[in-house]
N, C-alpha and C positions, 0 to 999 in steps of 0.2 A: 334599648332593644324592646319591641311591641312583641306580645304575646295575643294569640287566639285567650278565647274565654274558659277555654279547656283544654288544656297542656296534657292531663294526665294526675296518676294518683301517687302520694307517699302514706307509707307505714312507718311512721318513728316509733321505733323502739328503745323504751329507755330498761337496760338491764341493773337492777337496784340488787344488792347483795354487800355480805360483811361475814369474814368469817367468824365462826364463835371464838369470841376473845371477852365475854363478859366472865371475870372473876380470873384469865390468866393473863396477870402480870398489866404494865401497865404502861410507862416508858421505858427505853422507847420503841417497845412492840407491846403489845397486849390492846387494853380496851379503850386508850388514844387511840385506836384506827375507826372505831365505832365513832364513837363521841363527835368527833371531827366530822366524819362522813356524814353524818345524820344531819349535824348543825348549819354546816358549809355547802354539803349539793340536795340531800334527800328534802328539808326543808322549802327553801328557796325554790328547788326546781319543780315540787308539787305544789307550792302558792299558785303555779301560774302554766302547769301543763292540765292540756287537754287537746281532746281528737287524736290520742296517740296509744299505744300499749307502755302501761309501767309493768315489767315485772318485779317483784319482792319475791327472794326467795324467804324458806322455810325458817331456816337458821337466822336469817337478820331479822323476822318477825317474831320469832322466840325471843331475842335481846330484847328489843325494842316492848317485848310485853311485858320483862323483867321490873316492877314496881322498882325496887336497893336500886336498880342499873338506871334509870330514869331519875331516882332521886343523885347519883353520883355525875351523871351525863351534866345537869346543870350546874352543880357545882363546881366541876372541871370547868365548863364553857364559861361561870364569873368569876372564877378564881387566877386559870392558867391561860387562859381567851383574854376574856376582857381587862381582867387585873394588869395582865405582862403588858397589852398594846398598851391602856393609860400609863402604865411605868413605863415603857417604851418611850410614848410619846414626851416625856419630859425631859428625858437624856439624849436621845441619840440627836447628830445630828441636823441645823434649823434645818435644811433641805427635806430630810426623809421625816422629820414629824407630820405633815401633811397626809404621809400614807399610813402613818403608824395611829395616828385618828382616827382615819377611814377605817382601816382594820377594829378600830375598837367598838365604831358605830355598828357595823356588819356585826359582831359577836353581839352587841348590845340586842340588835333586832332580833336575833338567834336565841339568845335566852328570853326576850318576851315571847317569845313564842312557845320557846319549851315552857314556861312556867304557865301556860295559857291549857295546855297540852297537859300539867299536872305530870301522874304515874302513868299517860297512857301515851306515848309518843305514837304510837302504832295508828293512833286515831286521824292523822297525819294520813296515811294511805286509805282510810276507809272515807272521810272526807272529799277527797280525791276522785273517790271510785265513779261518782256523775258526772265525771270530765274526761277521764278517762278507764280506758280497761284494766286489769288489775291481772299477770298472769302470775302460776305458781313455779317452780324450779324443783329441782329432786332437792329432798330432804335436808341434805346437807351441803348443796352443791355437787355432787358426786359427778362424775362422769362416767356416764351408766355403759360405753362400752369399756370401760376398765374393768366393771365389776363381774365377778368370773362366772356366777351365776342366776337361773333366775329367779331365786327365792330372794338372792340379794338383790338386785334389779328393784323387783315390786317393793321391798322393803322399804327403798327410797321412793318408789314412786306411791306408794298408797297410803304412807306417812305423810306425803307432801299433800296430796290432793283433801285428807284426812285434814290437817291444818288448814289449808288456804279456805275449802270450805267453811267450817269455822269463823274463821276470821272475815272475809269476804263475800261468801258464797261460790257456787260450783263455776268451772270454767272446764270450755272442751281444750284448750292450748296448755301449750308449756315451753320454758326456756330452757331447751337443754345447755346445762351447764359446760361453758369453753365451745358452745355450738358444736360440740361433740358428738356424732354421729357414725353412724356407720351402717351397711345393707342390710334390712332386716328388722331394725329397730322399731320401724313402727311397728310390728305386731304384738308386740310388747306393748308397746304405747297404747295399740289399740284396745290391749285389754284390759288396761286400767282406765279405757274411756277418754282416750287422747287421739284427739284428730287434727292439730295442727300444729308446727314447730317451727321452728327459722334452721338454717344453714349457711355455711358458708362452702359456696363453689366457685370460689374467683379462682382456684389455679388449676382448675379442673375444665372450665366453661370460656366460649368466649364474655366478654366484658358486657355486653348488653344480653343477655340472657339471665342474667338477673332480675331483670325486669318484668319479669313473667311468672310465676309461681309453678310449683312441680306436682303432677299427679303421683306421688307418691305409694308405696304397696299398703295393703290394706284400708284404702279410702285414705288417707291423710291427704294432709297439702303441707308441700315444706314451701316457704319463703326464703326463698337466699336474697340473703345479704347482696345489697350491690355495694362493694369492697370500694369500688373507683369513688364514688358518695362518701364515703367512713372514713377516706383518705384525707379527705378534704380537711377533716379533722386531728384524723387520728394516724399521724405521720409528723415524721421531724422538722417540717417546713411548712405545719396545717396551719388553721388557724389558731392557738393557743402561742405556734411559739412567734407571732409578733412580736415584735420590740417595742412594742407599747404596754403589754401585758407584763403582768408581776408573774417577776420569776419566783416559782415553786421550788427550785433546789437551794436560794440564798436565802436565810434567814440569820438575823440578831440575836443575838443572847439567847433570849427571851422566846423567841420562836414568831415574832414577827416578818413578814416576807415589803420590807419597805424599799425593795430595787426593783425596777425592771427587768424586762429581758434583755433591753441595749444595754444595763450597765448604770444606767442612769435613774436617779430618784424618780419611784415610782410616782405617776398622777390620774390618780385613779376616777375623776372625769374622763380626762382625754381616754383610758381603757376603757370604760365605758362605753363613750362612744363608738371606738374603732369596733368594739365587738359588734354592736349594733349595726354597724353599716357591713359588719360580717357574714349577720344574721343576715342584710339585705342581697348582698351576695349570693349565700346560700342559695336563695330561694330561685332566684335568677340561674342558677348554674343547673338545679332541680328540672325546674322547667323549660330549659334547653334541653338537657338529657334525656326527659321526659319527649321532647319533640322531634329528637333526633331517632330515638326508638320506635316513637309512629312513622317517621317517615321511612325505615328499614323496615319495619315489620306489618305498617298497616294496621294494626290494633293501638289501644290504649295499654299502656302502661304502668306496673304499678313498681314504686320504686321502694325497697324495703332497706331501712335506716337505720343500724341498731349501735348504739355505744353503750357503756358502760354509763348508767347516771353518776355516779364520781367522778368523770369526765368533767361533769358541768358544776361547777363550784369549789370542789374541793383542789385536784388538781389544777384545773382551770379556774380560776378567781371568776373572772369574766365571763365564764360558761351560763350561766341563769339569763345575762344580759344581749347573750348574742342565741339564746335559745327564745325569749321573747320578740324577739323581731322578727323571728325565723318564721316565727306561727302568726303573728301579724300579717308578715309577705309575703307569706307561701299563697293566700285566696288570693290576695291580688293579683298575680303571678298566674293564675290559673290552672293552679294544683288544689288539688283538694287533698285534705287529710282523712286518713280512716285509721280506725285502729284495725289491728289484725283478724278478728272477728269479721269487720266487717267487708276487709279487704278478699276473705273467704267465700263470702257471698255475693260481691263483685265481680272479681277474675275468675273465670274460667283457667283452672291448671292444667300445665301441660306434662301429657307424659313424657318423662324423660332419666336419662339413670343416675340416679347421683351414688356420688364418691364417697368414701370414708375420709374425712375431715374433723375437723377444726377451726376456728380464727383464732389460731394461736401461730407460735413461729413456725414458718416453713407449712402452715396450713397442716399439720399433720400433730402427734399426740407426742413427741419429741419432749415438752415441755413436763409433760405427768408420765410419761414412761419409755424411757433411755435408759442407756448407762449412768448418766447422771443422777439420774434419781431412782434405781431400780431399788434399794433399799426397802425405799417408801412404798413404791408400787409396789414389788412382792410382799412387802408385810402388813399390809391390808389385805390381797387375797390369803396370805395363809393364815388371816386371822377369821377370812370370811367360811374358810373350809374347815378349818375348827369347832368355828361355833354350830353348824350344820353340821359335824360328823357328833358333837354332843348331843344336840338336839336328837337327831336318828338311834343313839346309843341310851337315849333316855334320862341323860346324866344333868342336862339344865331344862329346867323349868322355871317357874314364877318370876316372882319377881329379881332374881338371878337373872332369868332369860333378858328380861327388860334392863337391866344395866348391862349386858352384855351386847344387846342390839343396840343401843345407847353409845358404846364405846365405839361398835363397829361403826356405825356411820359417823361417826365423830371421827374417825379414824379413814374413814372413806372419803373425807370432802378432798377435793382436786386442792385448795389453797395450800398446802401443806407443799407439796411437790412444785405448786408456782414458785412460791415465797425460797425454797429450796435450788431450786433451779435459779432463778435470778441471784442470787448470792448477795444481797441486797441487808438482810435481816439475820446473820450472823449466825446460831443454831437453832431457835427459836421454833421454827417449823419440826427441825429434827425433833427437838425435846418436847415438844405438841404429839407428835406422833407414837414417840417412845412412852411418854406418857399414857395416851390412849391405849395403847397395845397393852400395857403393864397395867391398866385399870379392867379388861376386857377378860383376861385370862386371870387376875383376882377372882371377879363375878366366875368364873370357871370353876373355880377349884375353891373359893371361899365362899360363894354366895354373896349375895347383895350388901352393900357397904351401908352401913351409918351414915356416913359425909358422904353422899356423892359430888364430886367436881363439877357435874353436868347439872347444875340446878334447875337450868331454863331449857336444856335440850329437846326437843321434841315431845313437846307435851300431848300429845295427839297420835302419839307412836302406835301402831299397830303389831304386834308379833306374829299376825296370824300367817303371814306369804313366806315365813320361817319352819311353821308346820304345817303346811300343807305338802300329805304323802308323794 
């Protein structure tokens, strides 16, 4: 199929994030979900992205600036990575040693990199940053219409912006975490100096109305997601789950993944390939969609593409390989890439209302606040109205105040009621939370700890959107 020389535009968005698990626990929950994530998608997929938006939240740049967590990250990756596949590779199996090599090579190029990288993994996204855009996320991930008010609000958001700049420099965007939104929100946004965000309205809109970006209240532009695009991927029949591709839920002993999806010993060429001719795919279906939308609408197109970067490597072995080909094919194809920045000063957004959302299940906030997890959700607001009625009563100041703001947002990040809700991780999230909550009201009533847990938490924290009258 011939394409014009100009199909229209994509915004890929890769959303990077880790909840804080540096220092709790280790297998098999705790700071194997870092370690991993870092070595298997955040690496590989920043060797080789660009023209796109990465976001890093606040809390997975905090690990990642952790010197001890840096020196432990490569350890784990020669010890329990590269060690298990070469022990792998000699036992199991003649058939499945081929893939259990492969696995060993992959961790092998993982730790020269980390050890190239030193104590600063972080350097990693700052490298990056001339290829691509670099956005920030609240504080802790939080999903800020959970949070009950707006001294809490800003607390996540002026911590966040307070880091990223730091680390990266200033950005007018942000990734609302879980694409959690709801009416209103921007004015919030705007007042921490935020003019643009993604959404999702696929069960709100028809299907090609994503394709256009929204004039949103108070100056903003939201970009929604186009869902039908993310499908392609991130669905039970996208591409990951091929039968060419290494299954992610069988592993060996040892923690080797040397099967398939068919069932059959992995060959991780022929996955290779297939991803790649994935990628060419992609690109191809991009820029039909892309042409199908001018020819209904008369305008150009801007198609906005957001997954999770642990999509691509970690879950997805083959995800780095079929994201290479994607940004190869997409010019020829006659799309062009922009990051979101720049997709803002392209498109003209349209006014229109959007919905209170999510891309979560059911597109709605079921996931971080139901019956099933109301636990969790009411006990971060009534830890957030606590710490505010002491603040007002005069009873926490100093550095009290700061381990207690500490706790809260650490107690506030949405992963807690994911990880809860999927039932996946056993209690792990519960005793995260109950833990925080029972470190938060210490700082209440004893004052600032000796040991704090939060070593690496929010170095950049601000207290002040806590007192303000």
């Amino acid at each position: 199929m011939s394409h014009p020389a100009d199909a229209g535009d994509i915004a890929i968005v890769l959303h990077s994030h880790m909840p804080y698990v540096e220092g709790f626990g280790t297998y098999p929950f705790g700071e194997e979900w870092l370690f991993d994530a870092f070595a298997r998608s955040h690496l590989p997929v920043l060797e080789i992205a660009r023209d796109l938006t990465v976001t890093v939240t606040p809390v997975l740049a905090d690990q990642l600036e952790d010197a001890a967590a840096a020196a432990r990250m490569r350890d784990f990756v020669r010890e329990l990575r590269v060690g298990s596949a070469e022990l792998d590779a000699e036992d199991v199996e003649p058939a499945l040693r081929p893939a259990c090599r492969a696995e060993a090579e992959r961790y092998r190029l993982a730790l020269a990199r980390l050890e190239r990288l030193g104590d600063e993994p972080l350097a990693a996204f700052r490298a990056a940053a001339g290829r691509v855009e670099l956005l920030t996320s609240t504080a802790t991930h939080a999903l800020l219409p959970l949070i009950a008010t707006r001294e809490g609000r800003m607390l996540q958001l002026e911590t966040a912006l307070r880091s990223h700049r730091r680390r990266f420099g200033s950005s007018r965007g942000i990734w609302l975490p879980e694409c959690a939104y709801e009416p209103g929100l921007e004015h919030i946004l705007a007042e921490a100096g935020i003019s643009y965000f993604c959404t999702d309205q696929s069960s709100r809109e028809p299907p090609l109305a994503a394709l256009r970006p929204v004039a949103a209240a108070a100056g903003a532009t939201a970009f929604t997601i186009d869902w039908e695009a993310v499908r392609w991927l991130w669905s039970l029949d996208g591409y990951p789950s091929d039968p060419a591709h290494a299954d992610f839920h069988r592993k060996s002993l040892r923690g080797c993944r040397p099967w398939a999806v068919s069932g059959d010993p992995y060959d991780p060429a022929a996955a290779g390939a297939r991803a790649r001719e994935q990628g060419r795919a992609f690109a191809e279906a991009v820029a039909g969609r892309l042409l199908g939308y001018r020819r209904e609408s008369g305008r150009r197109g801007l198609l906005t593409f957001a997954i999770d970067t642990e999509l691509l490597g970690h879950w997805w072995w083959e995800g780095p390989d079929w994201l290479a080909a994607a940004l190869d094919e997409l010019p020829e194809r006659g799309v062009r890439m922009l990051t979101l920045s720049e997709a803002r000063s392209e498109h003209e957004p349209q006014p229109r209302a959007l919905a209170a959302s999510t891309w979560g299940e059911g597109k709605d906030r079921r996931t971080w606040d139901s019956p099933a997890v109301a636990d969790l959700a009411w006990a971060a607001r009534r830890a957030e109205l606590r710490v505010l009625r002491e603040i007002g009563a005069g009873r926490l100041r100093g550095p009290a105040l700061e381990r207690a703001a500490r706790e809260l947002m650490a107690l506030q990040a949405g992963d807690w009621a994911f990880l809860d809700y999927g039932r996946r991780t056993g209690d792990y999230p519960f005793q995260r939370a109950v833990g925080h909550s029972q470190a938060l009201y210490e700082a209440i009533e004893c004052g600032p700890s000796t040991e704090p847990t939060l070593r690496s938490l929010a170095p950049d924290l601000t207290v002040a959107p806590l007192l303000e009258p």
